[in-house]
N, C-alpha and C positions, 0 to 999 in steps of 0.2 A: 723750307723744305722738310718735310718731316721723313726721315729714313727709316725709321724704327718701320710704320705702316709700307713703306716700300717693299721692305726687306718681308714682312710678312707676307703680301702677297704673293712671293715667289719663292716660299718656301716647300709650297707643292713636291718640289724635285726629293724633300729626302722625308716627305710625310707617313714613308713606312718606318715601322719601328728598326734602332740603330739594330745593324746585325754586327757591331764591332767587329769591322776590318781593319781594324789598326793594327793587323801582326805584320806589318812591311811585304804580305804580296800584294799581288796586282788581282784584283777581281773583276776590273770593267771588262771594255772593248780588248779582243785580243790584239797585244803590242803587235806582233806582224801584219795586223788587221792593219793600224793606226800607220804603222808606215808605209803599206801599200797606198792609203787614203792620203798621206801625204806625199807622196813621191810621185803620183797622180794628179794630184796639185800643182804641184813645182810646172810639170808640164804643160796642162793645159792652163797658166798665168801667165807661163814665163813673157809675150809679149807685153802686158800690163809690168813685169818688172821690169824690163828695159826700159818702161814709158818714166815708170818712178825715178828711174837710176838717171837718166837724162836729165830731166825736171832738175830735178835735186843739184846737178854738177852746176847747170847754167845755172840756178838761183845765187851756189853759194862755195866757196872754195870749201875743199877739202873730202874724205871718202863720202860714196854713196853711202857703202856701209858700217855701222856703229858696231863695232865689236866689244864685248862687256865681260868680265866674269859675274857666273852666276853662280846659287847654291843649287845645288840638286838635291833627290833623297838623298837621307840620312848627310846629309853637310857635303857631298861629292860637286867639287869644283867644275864648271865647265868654261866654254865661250861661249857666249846668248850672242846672235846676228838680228840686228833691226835697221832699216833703213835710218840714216842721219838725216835727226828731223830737226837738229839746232845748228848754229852757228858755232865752227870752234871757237876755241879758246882765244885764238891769234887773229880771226876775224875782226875788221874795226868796229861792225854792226852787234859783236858780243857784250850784250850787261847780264852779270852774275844779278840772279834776285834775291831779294832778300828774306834766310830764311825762317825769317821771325814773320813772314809773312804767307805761308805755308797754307794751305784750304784744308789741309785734313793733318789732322791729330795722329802722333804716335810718330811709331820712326821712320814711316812711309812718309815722305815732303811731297805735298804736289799742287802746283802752281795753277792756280785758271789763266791767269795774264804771266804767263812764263815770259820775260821780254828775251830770252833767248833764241824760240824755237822761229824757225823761218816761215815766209809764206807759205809754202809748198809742204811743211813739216805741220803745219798746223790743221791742213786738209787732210793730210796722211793720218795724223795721231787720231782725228774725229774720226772716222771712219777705220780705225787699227789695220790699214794700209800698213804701214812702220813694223806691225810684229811679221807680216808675210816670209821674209827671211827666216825665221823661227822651223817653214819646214823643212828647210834645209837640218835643221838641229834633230826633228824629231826621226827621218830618213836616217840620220849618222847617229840614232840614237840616245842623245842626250837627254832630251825629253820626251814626251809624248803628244798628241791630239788636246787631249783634255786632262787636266788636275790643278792642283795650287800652282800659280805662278810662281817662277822661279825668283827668291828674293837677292837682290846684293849681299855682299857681303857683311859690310858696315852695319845694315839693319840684321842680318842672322844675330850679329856678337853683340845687339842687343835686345834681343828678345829673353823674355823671363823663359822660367824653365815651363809653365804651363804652354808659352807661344810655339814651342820646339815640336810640339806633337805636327802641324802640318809639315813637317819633311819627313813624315814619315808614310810619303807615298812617291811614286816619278810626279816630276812637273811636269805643266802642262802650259799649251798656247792659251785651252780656254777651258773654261770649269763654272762650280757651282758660282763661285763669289765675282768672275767676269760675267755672267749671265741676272746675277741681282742687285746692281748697282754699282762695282766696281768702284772710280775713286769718288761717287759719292756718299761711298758707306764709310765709318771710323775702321782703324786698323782692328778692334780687336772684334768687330762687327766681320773683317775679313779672316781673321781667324778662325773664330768659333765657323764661318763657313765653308770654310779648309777642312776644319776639323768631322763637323759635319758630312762632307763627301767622301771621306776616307773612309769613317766607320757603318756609311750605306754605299759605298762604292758595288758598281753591280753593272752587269753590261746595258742594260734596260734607263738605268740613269748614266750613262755616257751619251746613250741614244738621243734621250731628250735633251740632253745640256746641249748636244750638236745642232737638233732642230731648234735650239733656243738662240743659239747664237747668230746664226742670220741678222732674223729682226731686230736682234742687240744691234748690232754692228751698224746696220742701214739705219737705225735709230738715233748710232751716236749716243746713248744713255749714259750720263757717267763718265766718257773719255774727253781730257782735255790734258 
């Protein structure tokens, strides 16, 4: 798979020159915009979330949903909600995998053959099913619509000081680097495209990363 020519092609989103928005405001889609669009959401899905949250209990013991800390801008803690798409801990159908066996490089681990994740969890994640509880997060604020994904903690405290620059906008459900390949780009391929949306951040490129995401998504491109 060659990423490098991937990543090119859908670079379109930020082929105007940077306007350095890196001073920590917000220049896309207006927040209030972003949570009326999701709180609009929430509603017209909410049967499809009952159908997940069903699914999910009869597959496998334990919550529907996966409650996580996340980093926010500038390093601001939160709780990220996603449908539980693994097997706990205490499940006898759980094996830890091994992470020396990892598909993408950096301090992002991520598995193609997770033997964790359930049947039901592995339909969900292809299709990013699993982030849908995220608009719950973006309605209460935490994040938004679109920007860098919100990282773990584990990975913040070890990013170099150049990798620090993407919390320097709100996270988001979905952005430039969810719309150009996601985990099969390297980590520092998702920075530089973090970083990149921040400093052309602009309501005009929220627009398209939104019409981009669809076909992502139906695609499956990248999520596993």
């Amino acid at each position: 798979m060659n990423t490098t020519k991937k990543l090119s092609s859908n670079m379109t989103f930020a082929a105007t020159p940077s306007s350095d928005n890196s001073d920590g405001l917000h220049h896309g889609l207006p927040v209030m915009l972003q949570r009326l669009f999701a709180g609009i959401g929430l509603l017209l899905i909410s049967p499809l979330l009952l159908l997940v949250m069903m699914l999910i209990k009869i597959e496998s013991k334990g919550p529907c949903v996966y409650k996580q800390v996340r980093v926010g801008k500038l390093g601001r803690r939160f709780t990220m909600y996603k449908f539980r798409s693994m097997y706990t801990a205490d499940d006898p159908k759980f094996s830890a995998p091994d992470p020396r066996e990892s598909n993408r490089e950096g301090v992002c681990a991520k598995f193609r053959n997770d033997p964790r994740i359930t049947t039901v969890g592995r339909f969900i994640r292809k299709y990013s099913i699993d982030e849908l509880p995220q608009l719950f997060n973006v309605v209460c604020g935490d994040m938004l619509l679109i920007g860098p994904r919100p990282a773990l903690e584990k990975e913040v405290n070890a990013y170099q000081v150049n990798e620090l620059g993407r919390l320097n906008c709100e996270q988001g459900l979905t952005g430039l680097w969810q719309v150009t390949g996601r985990a099969d780009t390297t980590f520092q391929q998702q920075v530089m495209l973090d970083k990149l949306y921040i400093e052309n951040q602009s309501f005009t490129q929220d627009i398209k990363i939104i019409l981009k995401t669809v076909p992502c998504v139906l695609g499956a491109r990248g999520a596993y």
